[in-house]
C-alpha positions as CSV (number, residue, x, y, z in Angstrom):
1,X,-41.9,-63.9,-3.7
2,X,-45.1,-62.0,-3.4
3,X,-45.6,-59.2,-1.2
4,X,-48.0,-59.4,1.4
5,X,-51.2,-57.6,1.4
6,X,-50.5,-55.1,4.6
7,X,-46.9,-54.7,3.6
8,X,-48.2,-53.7,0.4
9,X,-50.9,-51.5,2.0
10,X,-48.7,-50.1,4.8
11,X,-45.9,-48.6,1.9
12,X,-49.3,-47.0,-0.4
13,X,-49.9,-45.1,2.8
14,X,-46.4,-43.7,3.8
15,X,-45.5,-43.5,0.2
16,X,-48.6,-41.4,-0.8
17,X,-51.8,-41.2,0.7
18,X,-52.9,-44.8,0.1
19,X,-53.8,-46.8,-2.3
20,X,-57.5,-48.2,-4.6
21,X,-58.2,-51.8,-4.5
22,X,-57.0,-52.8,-7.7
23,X,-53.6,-50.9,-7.3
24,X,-53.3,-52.7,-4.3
25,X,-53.9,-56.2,-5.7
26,X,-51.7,-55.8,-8.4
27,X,-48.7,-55.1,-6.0
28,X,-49.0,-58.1,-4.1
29,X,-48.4,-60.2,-7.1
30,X,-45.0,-59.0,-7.2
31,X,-41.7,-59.2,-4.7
32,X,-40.9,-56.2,-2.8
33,X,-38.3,-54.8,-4.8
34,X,-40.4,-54.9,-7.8
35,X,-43.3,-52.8,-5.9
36,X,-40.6,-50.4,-4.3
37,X,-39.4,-49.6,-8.1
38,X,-43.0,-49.2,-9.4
39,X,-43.5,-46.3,-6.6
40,X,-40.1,-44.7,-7.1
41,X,-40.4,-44.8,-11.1
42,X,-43.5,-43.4,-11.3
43,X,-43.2,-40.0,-13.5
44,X,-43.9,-36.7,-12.0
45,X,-46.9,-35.0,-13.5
46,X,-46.6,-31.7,-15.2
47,X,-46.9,-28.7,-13.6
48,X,-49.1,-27.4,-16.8
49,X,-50.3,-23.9,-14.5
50,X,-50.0,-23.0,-10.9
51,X,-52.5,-20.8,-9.0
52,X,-53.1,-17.9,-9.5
53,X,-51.6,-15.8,-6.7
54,X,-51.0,-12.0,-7.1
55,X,-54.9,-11.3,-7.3
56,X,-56.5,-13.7,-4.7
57,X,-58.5,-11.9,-1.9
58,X,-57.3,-12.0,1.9
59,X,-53.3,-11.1,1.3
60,X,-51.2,-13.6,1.9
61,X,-53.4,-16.0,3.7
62,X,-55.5,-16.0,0.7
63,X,-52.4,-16.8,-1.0
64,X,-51.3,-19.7,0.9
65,X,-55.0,-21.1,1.2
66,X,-54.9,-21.1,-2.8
67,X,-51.7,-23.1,-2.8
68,X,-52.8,-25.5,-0.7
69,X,-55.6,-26.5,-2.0
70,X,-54.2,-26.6,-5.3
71,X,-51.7,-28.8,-3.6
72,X,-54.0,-31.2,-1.6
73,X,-56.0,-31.5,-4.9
74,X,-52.9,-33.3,-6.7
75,X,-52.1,-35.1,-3.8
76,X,-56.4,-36.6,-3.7
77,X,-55.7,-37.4,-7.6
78,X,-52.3,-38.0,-8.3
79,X,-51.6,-40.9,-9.9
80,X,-47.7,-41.1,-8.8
81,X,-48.3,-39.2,-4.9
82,X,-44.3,-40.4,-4.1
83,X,-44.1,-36.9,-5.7
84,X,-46.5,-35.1,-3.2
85,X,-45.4,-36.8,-0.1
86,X,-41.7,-36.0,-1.0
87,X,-42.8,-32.6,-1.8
88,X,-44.6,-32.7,2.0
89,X,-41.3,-33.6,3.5
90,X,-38.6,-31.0,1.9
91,X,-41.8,-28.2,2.7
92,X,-41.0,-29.1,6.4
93,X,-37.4,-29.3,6.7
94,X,-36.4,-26.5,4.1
95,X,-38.9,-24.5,6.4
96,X,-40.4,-20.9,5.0
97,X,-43.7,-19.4,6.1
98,X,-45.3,-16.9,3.7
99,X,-46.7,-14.3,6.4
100,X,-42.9,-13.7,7.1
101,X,-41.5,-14.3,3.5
102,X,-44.3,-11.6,2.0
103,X,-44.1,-12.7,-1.3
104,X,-46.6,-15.4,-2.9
105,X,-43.9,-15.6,-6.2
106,X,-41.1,-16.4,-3.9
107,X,-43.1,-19.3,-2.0
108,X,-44.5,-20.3,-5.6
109,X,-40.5,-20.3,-6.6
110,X,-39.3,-22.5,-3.9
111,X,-42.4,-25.1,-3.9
112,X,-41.2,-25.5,-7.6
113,X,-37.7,-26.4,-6.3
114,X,-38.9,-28.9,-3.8
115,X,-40.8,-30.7,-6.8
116,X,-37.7,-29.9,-9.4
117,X,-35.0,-31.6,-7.2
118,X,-36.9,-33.4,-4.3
119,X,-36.5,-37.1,-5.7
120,X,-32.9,-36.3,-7.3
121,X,-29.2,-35.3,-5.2
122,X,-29.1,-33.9,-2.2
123,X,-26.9,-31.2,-3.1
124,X,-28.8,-30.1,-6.1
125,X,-31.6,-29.0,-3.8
126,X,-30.1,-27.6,-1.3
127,X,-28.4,-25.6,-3.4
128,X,-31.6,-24.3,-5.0
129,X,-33.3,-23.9,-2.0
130,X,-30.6,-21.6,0.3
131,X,-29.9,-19.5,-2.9
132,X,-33.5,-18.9,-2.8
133,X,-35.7,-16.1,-2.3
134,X,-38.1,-17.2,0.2
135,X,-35.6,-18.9,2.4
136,X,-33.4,-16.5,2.5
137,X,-36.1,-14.1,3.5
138,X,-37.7,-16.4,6.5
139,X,-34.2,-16.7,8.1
140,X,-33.1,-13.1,7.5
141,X,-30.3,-13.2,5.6
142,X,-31.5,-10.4,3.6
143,X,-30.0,-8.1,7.0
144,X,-27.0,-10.2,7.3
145,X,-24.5,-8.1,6.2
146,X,-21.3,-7.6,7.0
147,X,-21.7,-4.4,9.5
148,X,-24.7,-6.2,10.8
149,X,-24.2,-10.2,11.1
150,X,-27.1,-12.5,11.5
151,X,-26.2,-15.9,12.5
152,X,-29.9,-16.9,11.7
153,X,-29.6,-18.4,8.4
154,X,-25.9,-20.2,9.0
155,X,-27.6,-21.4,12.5
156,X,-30.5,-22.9,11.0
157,X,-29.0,-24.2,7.8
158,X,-26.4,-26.3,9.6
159,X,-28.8,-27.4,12.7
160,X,-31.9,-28.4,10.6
161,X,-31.4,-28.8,7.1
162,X,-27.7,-30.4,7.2
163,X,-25.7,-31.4,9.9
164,X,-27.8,-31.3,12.7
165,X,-27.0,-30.9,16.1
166,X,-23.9,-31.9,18.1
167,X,-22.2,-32.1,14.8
168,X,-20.6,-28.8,14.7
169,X,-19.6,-25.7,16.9
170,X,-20.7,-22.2,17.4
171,X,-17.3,-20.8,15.7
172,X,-18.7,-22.9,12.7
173,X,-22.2,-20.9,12.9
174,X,-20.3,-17.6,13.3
175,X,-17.8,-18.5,10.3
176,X,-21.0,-19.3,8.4
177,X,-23.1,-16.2,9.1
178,X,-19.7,-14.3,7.7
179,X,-20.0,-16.5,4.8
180,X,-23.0,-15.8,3.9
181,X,-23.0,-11.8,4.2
182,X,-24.5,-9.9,1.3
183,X,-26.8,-13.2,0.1
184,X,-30.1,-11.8,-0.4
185,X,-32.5,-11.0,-3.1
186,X,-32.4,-7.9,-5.1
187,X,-34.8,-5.2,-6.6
188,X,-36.7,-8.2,-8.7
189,X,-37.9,-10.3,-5.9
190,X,-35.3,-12.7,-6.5
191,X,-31.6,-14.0,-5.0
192,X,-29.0,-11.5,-5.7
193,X,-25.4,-11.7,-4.1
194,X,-24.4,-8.1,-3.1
195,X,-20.7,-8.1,-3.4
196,X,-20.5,-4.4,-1.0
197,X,-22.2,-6.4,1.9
198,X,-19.9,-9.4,1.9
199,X,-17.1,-10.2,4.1
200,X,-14.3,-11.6,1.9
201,X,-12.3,-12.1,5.1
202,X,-10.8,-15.5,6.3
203,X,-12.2,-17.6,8.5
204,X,-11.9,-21.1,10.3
205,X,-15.2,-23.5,9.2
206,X,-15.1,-27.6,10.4
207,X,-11.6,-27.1,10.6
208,X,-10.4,-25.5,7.3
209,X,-9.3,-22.0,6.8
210,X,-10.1,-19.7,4.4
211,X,-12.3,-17.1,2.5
212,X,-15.3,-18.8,2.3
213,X,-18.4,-17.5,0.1
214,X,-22.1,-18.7,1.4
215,X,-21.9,-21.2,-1.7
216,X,-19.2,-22.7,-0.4
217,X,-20.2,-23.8,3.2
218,X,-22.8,-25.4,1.7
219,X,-20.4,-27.3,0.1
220,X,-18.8,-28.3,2.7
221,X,-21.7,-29.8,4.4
222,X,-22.7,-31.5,1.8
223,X,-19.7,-33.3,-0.2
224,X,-16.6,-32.1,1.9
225,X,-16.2,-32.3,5.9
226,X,-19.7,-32.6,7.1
227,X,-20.9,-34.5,4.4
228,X,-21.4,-38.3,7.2
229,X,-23.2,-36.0,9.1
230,X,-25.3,-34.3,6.9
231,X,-26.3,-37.8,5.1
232,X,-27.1,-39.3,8.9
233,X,-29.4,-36.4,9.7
234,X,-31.3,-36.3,6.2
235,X,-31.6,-40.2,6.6
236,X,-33.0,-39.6,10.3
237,X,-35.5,-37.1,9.0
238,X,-37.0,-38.9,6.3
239,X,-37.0,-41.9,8.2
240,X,-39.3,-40.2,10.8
241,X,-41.4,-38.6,8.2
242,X,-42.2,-41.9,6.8
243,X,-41.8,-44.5,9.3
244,X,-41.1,-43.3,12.9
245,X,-39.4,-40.9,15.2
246,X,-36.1,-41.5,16.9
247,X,-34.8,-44.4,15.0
248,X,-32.1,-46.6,16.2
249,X,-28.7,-45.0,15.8
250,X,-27.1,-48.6,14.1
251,X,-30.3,-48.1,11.3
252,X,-29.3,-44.6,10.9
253,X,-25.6,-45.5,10.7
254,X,-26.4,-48.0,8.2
255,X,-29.4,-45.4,5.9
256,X,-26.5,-42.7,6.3
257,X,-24.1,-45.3,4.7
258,X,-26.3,-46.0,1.8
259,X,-27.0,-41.9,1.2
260,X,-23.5,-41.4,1.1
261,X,-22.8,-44.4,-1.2
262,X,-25.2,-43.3,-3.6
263,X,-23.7,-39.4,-3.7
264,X,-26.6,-38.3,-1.3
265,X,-29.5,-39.2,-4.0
266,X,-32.8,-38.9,-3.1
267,X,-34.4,-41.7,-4.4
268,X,-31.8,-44.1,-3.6
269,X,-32.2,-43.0,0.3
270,X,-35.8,-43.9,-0.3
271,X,-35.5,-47.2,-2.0
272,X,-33.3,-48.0,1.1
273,X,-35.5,-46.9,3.6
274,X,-38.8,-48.7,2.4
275,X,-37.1,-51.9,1.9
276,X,-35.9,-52.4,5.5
277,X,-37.5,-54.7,7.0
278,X,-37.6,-52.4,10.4
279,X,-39.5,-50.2,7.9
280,X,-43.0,-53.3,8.1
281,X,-42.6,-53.7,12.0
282,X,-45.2,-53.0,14.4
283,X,-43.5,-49.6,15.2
284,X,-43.2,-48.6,12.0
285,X,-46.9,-49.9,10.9
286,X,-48.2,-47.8,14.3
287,X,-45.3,-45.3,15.1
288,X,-47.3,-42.3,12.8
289,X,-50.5,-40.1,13.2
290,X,-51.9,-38.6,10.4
291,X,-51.0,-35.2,9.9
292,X,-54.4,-32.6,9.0
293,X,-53.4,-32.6,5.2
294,X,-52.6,-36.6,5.4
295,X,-56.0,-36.9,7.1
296,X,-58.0,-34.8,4.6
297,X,-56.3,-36.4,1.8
298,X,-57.3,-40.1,2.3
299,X,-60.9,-39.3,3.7
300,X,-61.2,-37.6,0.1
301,X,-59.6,-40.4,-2.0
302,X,-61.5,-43.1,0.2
303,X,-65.3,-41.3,0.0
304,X,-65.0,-39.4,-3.7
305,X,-65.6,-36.0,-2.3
306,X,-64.2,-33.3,-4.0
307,X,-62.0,-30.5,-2.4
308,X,-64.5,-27.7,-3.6
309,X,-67.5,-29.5,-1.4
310,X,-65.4,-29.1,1.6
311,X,-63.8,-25.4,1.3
312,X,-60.7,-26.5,3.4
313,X,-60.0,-22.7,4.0
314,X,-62.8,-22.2,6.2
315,X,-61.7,-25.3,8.2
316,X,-58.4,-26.9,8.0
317,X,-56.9,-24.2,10.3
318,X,-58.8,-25.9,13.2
319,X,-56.8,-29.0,13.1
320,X,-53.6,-26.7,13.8
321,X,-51.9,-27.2,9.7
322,X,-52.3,-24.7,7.0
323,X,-49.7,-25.3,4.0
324,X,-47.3,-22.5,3.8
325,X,-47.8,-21.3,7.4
326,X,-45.8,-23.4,9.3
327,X,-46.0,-22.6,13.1
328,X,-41.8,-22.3,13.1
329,X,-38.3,-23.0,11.3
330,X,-38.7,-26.5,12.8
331,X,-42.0,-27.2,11.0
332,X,-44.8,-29.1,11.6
333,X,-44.8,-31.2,14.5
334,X,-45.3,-35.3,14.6
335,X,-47.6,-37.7,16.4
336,X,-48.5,-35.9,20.1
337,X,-48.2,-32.6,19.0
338,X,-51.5,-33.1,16.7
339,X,-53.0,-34.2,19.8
340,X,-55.1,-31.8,22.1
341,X,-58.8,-30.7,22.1
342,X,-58.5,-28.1,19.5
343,X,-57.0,-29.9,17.1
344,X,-58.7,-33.3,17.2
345,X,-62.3,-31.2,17.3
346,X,-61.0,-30.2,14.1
347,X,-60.9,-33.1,12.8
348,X,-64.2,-34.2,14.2
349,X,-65.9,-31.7,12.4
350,X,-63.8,-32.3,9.4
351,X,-64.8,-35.8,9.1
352,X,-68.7,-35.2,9.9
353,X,-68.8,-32.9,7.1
354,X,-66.7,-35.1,4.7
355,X,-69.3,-38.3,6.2
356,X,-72.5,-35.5,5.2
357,X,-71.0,-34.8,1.5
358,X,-70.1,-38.6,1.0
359,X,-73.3,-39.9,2.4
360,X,-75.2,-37.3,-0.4
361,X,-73.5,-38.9,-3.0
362,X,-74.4,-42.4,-1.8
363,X,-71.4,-43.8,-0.3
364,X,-72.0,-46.9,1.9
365,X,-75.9,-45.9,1.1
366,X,-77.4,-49.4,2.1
367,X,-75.7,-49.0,5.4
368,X,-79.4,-47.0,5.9
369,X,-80.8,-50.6,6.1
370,X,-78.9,-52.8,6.0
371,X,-78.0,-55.8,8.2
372,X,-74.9,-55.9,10.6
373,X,-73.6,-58.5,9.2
374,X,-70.2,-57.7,6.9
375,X,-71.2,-53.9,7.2
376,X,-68.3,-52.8,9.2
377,X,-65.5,-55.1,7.2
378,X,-67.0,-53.0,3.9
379,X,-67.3,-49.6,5.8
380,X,-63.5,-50.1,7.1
381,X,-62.2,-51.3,3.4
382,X,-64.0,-48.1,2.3
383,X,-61.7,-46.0,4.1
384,X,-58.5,-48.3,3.0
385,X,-58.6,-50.1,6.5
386,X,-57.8,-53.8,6.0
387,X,-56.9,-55.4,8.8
388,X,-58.3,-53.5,11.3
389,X,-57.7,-54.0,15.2
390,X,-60.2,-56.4,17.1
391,X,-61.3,-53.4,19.4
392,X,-61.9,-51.1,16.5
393,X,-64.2,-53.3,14.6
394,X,-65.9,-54.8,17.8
395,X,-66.5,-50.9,18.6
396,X,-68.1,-50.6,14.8
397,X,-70.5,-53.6,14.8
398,X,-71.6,-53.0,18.3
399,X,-72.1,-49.4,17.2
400,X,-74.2,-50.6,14.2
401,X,-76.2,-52.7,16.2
402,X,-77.3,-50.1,18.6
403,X,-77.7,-47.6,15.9
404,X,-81.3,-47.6,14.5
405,X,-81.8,-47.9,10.7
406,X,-82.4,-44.2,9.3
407,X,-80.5,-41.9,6.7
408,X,-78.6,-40.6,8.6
409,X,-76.9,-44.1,9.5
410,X,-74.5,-44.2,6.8
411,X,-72.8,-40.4,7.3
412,X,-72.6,-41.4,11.1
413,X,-71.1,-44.4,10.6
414,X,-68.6,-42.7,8.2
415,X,-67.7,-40.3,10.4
416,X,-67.0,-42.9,13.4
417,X,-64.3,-44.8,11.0
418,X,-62.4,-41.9,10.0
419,X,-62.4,-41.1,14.3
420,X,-61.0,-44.7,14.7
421,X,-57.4,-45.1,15.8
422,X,-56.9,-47.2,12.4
423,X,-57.8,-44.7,10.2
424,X,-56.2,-42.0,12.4
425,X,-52.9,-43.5,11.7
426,X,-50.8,-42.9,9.0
C-alpha cells in the first residue's frame, strides 16, 4: 500500500532534515516498509578530510565553530542525512564539551566514533566512546585514581548513557568508579590504562562479585545484568529525539524488547521505532521543536543559501546551541527549553538574514508582485510545509494582502514562514 504524503513527509523530517519534492514523491509510491529501508540503507558518505583544527584562530571556540560548520554543511547536502541526525543524537547522549576536554584531536576522535558505530551495535559504540579520550576527559576520569576516586565518570555512564535512573544503586556507582581507576589517556593525547592507578580489588557491581576492570562494567550494562535496562533507556532516548518526550512505558517495554532481540543494533531500534504507528500520531507529528542546528539546516536546504553567506559563528550562539559546547553532561535540552526571548530573537534574526540572502538570489521573486492568490500554498511548499494549519496559512494570505507590493515583499514573507509554528516544528 502506498504511503501517504505527510507520513512520508513527517519521517524525511525526523529522519534528516527533510526532504525535495521529488524525493518525496517517489516515497509515496511505495509501502512503509519499503521507504523505512530506503532511509536506513542509504550508505554513509566518506569522510574524504575533516577540518582543519590545530591552526584555526580563537582556541578552542574557533575549533568547535569549524566543526560545526563543517558538520551542518553535510547535514544541508547530504544525500543519506539518517547519518547526520544519528550522528546529532549519540553527540548528545555520549555528552563531551571541548572548552573542558581542551583538545580539538580528541573531539575530532570521538565525532569519528559516533559516525563509525552510530547506525551499528550498541556495545560497539559504547565501547569506543568510554575508552575514549574526550570522554574520559569531560567526566574526569583522568583523576580517578585509586588514592583519589571520582565517581563522575561511573555516575554518569550508568545514569545517562546506560541504565538510567532508578535502575541501579549508589554501591553500583561506587564499585564502578573503583573499576574504572587508572582509565585515562596518556602522554599522546589518547586512552591509556595506567595499571599503578588501578584498584584490582574486589567489589560487589548489580549483584556480582569480583575484580572488575572499567571494560568490564561496561559489559555488564550492556550484555550481562543491566542489559533490559540499558536497551529501555537507549529506546526511550531515541524515541524522544525523534518522536517525543516521555513515551508510554508499554511502547518503551515493547522498543526495549525489539533492541534486545536484535543484540542492541542500532539500526534495527530505528526501523522499529519509525514504523510504529504511535510514531505518525498527532503527538508524534507536533510533540518536537526544532532544535538551532535543525532550524538552520532546513531554512538552508529549503531557500539554497549557502552556509558561507550566513557565517553561523557570528550568530548561531544566539539561539542557545553551538555544536561541541554543549551547556552540560545532560546535553542539549528539548522543546521548552529552546523557548525564551533570547533564544527565539535568535532565530528571528537568523531567519531575516537567511529571508535577505534567499530573496538576493531570487527565491519566491514574483512574490514582489504577485497576486494573493496560491502565493502562500507555494511560499509554505518552499519551506517543505505541506499541509499546513488553517491558522497559519490564514495568518500568511491575510499578511500578503495587507503587505504592499515592493522588493522587499518576498524576504519578509520568507522570514514570516520560517517564524510560523509549522515550520518551527521538527
Amino acid at each position: 500500500m502506498p504511503t501517504a504524503l505527510r507520513h512520508v513527509v513527517h519521517l524525511l523530517r525526523r529522519s534528516g532534515f527533510g526532504g525535495p519534492a521529488g524525493e518525496v514523491g517517489h516515497l509515496t509510491g511505495l509501502d512503509l516498509p519499503s521507504v523505512v529501508d530506503q532511509i536506513l540503507g542509504a550508505a554513509a558518505p566518506p569522510i574524504e578530510a575533516g577540518p582543519r583544527l590545530m591552526d584555526v584562530p580563537y582556541g578552542m571556540w574557533g575549533a568547535a565553530m569549524t566543526v560545526q560548520n563543517w558538520w551542518i554543511a553535510r547535514m544541508v547536502n547530504s544525500q543519506s542525512p539518517i547519518h547526520e541526525r544519528i550522528a546529532l543524537f549519540w553527540h548528545g547522549h555520549f555528552v563531551s564539551a571541548i572548552d573542558k576536554v581542551d583538545d580539538p584531536a580528541a573531539m575530532w576522535a570521538q565525532h569519528l566514533n559516533l559516525r563509525r558505530y552510530g547506525l551499528g551495535r550498541f556495545s560497539d559504540l559504547a565501547s569506543a566512546v568510554t575508552t575514549d579520550a574526550a570522554l574520559l576527559r569531560y567526566l574526569d576520569n583522568t583523576s580517578n585514581r585509586l588514592d583519589a576516586i571520582n565517581e563522575n565518570f561511573a555516575r554518569e555512564l550508568l545514569e545517562l548513557m546506560t541504565m538510567g535512573v532508578g535502575t541501579y544503586r549508589q554501591a553500583d556507582v561506587v564499585a564502578a568508579a573503583h573499576a574504572w581507576t587508572g582509565h585515562g589517556v596518556g602522554a599522546d593525547g589518547r586512552y591509556q590504562f595506567h595499571p599503578d592507578a588501578h584498584d584490582f580489588s574486589p567489589f560487589t557491581f548489580l549483584g556480582s562479585t569480583r575484580t572488575w576492570n572499567g571494560p568490564q562494567i561496561l559489559d555488564e550494562v550492556v550484555n550481562g545484568a543491566g542489559r533490559p535496562a540499558t536497551a529501555r533507556h537507549v529506546a526511550t532516548r531515541l524515541w524522544s529525539f525523534l518522536a517525543y518526550p516521555n513515551p508510554e512505558p508499554t511502547l518503551v517495554a515493547s522498543l526495549g524488547a525489539a533492541f534486545m532481540a536484535a543484540d542492541l543494533d542500532i539500526t534495527a531500534l530505528l526501523r522499529a521505532i519509525f514504523l510504529r504507528p504511535e510514531f505518525y500520531s498527532d503527538r508524534a507529528r507536533y510533540g518536537l521543536l526544532r532544535t538551532p542546528v535543525d532550524f538552520v539546516v532546513a531554512a538552508l536546504r529549503s531557500t539554497g543559501v549557502t552556509l558561507d553567506e550566513v557565517h553561523l559563528e557570528w550568530n548561531i550562539e544566539k539561539t542557545g546551541q553551538c555544536l561541541l559546547l554543549p551547556p552540560n553532561v545532560g546535553g542539549w535540552p528539548q522543546n521548552e527549553g529552546w523557548i525564551s526571548a533570547s533564544t527565539f530573537n535568535g532565530r528571528a534574526q537568523l531567519a531575516s538574514m537567511i529571508a535577505t540572502l534567499a530573496a538576493r538570489h531570487g527565491v519566491l521573486a514574483d512574490a514582489a508582485t504577485g497576486a494573493v492568490a496560491g502565493m502562500a500554498d507555494r511560499a509554505m511548499a518552499t519551506f517543505g510545509i505541506t499541509e499546513p494549519s488553517p491558522v497559519t496559512i490564514a495568518g500568511v494570505q491575510a499578511w500578503l494582502a495587507a503587505e504592499p507590493p515592493g522588493p522587499l515583499r518576498p524576504t519578509r514573507l520568507m522570514a514570516l514562514i520560517m517564524l510560523t509554528p509549522d515550520f518551527q516544528l521538527a
